[in-house]
C-alpha positions as CSV (number, residue, x, y, z in Angstrom):
1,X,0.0,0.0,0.0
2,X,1.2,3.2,-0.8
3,X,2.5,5.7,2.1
4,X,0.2,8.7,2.3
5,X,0.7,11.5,4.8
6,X,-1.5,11.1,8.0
7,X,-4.9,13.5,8.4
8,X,-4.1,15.3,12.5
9,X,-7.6,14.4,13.3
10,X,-9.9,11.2,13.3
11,X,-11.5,10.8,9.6
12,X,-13.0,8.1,7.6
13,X,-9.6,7.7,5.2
14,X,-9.8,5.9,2.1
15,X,-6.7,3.9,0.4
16,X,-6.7,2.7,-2.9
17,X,-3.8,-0.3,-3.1
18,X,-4.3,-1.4,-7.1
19,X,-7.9,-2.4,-8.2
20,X,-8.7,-2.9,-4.0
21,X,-10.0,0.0,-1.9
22,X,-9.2,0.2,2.2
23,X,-11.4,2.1,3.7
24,X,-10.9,3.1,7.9
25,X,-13.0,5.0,10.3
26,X,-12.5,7.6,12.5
27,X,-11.0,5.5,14.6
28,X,-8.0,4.2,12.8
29,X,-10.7,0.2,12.0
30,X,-10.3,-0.9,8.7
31,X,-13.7,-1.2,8.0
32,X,-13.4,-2.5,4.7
33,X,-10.8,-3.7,1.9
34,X,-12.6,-4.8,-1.1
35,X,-13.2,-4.4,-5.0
36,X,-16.9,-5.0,-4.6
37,X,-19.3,-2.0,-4.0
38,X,-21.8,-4.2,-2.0
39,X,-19.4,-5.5,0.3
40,X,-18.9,-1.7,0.9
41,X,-22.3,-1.0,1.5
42,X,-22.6,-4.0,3.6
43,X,-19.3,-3.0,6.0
44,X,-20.8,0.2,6.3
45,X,-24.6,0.1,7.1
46,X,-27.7,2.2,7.6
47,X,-27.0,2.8,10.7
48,X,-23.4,4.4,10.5
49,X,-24.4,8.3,9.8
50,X,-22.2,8.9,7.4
51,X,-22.6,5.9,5.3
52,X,-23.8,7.6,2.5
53,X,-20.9,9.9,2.2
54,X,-18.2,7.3,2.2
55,X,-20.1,5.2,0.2
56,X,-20.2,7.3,-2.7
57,X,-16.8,8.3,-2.4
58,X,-16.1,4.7,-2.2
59,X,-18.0,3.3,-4.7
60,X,-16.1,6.7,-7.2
61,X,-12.8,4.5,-6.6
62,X,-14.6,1.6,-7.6
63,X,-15.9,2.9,-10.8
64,X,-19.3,3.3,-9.6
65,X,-21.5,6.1,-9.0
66,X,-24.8,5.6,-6.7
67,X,-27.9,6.6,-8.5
68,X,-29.0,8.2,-5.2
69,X,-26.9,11.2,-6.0
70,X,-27.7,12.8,-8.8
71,X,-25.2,15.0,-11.1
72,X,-26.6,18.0,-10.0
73,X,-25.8,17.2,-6.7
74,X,-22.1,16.0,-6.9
75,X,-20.3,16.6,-3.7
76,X,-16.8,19.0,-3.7
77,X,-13.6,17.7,-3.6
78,X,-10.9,19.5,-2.2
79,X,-7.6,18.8,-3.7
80,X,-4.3,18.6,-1.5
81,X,-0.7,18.5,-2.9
82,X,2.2,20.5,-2.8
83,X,2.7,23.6,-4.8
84,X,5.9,25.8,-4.0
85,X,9.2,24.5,-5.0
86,X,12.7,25.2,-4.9
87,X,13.3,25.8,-8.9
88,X,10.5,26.0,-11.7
89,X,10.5,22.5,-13.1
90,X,9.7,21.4,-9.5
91,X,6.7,23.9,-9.3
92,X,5.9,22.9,-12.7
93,X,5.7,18.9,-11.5
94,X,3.5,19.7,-8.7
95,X,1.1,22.1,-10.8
96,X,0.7,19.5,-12.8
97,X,0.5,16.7,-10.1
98,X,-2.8,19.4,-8.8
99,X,-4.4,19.2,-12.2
100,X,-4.5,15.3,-12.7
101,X,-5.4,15.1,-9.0
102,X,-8.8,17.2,-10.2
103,X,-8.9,15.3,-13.1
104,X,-9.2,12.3,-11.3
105,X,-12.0,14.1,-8.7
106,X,-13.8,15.1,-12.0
107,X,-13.2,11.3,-13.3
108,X,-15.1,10.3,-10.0
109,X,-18.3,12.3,-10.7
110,X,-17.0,15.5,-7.8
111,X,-16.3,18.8,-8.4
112,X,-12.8,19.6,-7.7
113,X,-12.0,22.9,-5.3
114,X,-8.0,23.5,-5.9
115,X,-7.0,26.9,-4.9
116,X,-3.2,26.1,-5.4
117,X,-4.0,26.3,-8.9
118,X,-6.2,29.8,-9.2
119,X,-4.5,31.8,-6.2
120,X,-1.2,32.4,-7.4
121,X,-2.8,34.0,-10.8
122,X,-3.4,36.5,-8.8
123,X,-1.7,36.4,-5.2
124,X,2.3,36.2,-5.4
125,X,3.0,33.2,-3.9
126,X,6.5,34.6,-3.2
127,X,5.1,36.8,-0.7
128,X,4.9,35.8,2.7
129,X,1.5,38.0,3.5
130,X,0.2,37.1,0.2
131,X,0.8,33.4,0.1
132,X,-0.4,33.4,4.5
133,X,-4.0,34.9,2.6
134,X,-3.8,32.4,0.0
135,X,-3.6,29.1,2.4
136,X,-5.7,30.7,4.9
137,X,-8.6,31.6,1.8
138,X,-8.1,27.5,0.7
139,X,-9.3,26.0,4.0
140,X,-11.9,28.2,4.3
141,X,-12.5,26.7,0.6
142,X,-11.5,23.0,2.3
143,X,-14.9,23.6,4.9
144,X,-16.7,23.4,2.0
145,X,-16.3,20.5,0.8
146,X,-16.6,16.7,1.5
147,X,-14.3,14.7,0.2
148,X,-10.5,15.6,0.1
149,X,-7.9,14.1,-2.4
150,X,-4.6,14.2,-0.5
151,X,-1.4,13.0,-2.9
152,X,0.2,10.6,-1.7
153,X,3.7,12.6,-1.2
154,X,5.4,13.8,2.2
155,X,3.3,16.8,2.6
156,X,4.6,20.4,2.4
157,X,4.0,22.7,5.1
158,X,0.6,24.3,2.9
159,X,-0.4,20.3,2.3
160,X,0.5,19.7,6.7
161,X,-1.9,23.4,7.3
162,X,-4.8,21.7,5.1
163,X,-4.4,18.1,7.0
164,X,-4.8,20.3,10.6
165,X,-8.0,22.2,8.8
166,X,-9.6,18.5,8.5
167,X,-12.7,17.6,10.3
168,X,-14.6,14.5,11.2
169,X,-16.8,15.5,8.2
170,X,-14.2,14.8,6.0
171,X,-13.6,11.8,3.8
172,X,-9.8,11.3,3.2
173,X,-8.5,10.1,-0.3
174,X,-5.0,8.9,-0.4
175,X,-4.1,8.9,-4.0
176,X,-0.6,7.6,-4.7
177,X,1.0,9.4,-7.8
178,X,1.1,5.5,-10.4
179,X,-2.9,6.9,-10.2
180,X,-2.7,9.9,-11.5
181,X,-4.7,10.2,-14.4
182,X,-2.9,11.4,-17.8
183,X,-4.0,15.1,-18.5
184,X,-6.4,15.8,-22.1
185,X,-3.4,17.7,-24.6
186,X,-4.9,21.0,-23.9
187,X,-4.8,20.9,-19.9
188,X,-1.0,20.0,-20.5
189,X,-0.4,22.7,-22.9
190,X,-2.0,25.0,-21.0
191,X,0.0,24.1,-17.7
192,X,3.4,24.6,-19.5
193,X,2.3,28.2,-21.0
194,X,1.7,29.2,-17.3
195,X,4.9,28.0,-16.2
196,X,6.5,30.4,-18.7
């Protein structure tokens, strides 16, 4: 199973390892480690609150998305991974790393929140103020939203003030990088003219 950096508060964490899915509770029980939606379901039952949550989040991993959400109600996805880096092919890596991490929230039938990716078009991330209002404007972003997609890299300090921002609302996505999705052409062209 692929290392993933640890949430700072109990959270229902879900670990994709291949085709299999791990999902623990709040309190560190697996609850389930399956390919199977229904054994999901089953692990999970009416009567844990929220069931329905994790489910779907599950059963995106798995390729399935419950009819009891509609489209129009797709939950947000917050992305987590690393931004700032030492030179500009770094930076470059880990802007793209964000995109196919929203790509692959997209993939699952969310709608991906990463402000890593609009901020510094207009906050200079350089900037100590600036970049302190930029992290401090994502997790009020991260409240929002139910499901967060954490890379599965040793977090930077932005990635370690979104992990303490986490709740026991949130559902926790490790996503190691061999499942990063590939980007369309156009997303990739676009990254590298933004770089420049």
């Amino acid at each position: 199973m692929a290392l993933a950096p640890i949430p700072t508060i109990p959270c229902w964490q879900l670990i994709p390892d291949g085709p299999t899915i791990h999902g623990t509770d709040p309190t560190g029980r697996l609850r389930f480690a399956t390919q199977d939606f229904d054994t999901v379901l089953q692990s999970l039952g009416d009567a844990t609150p929220e069931w329905e949550r994790v489910a779907v989040c599950a059963g995106a991993w798995l390729g399935i998305h419950p009819a009891t959400i509609p489209v129009a109600r797709r939950l947000w996805a917050y992305v987590c991974s690393p931004f700032a880096a030492p030179t500009a092919a770094q930076q470059q890596q880990h802007r793209i790393w964000a995109q196919q991490l929203a790509r692959l929230a997209w993939s699952h039938g969310f709608w991906p929140i990463v402000p890593h990716l609009y901020a510094p078009q207009f906050l200079d991330d350089t900037d100590p103020a600036e970049r302190t209002l930029g992290l401090a404007w994502g997790v009020q972003q991260l409240a929002q939203c139910s499901l967060v997609y954490v890379l599965a890299v040793p977090p930077s300090p932005g990635m370690q003030a979104e992990l303490a921002a986490l709740t026991p609302d949130h559902v926790v996505c490790h996503v190691p990088l061999d499942a990063l999705p590939p980007l369309p052409a156009s997303c990739a062209q676009h990254a590298t003219s933004l770089a420049m």
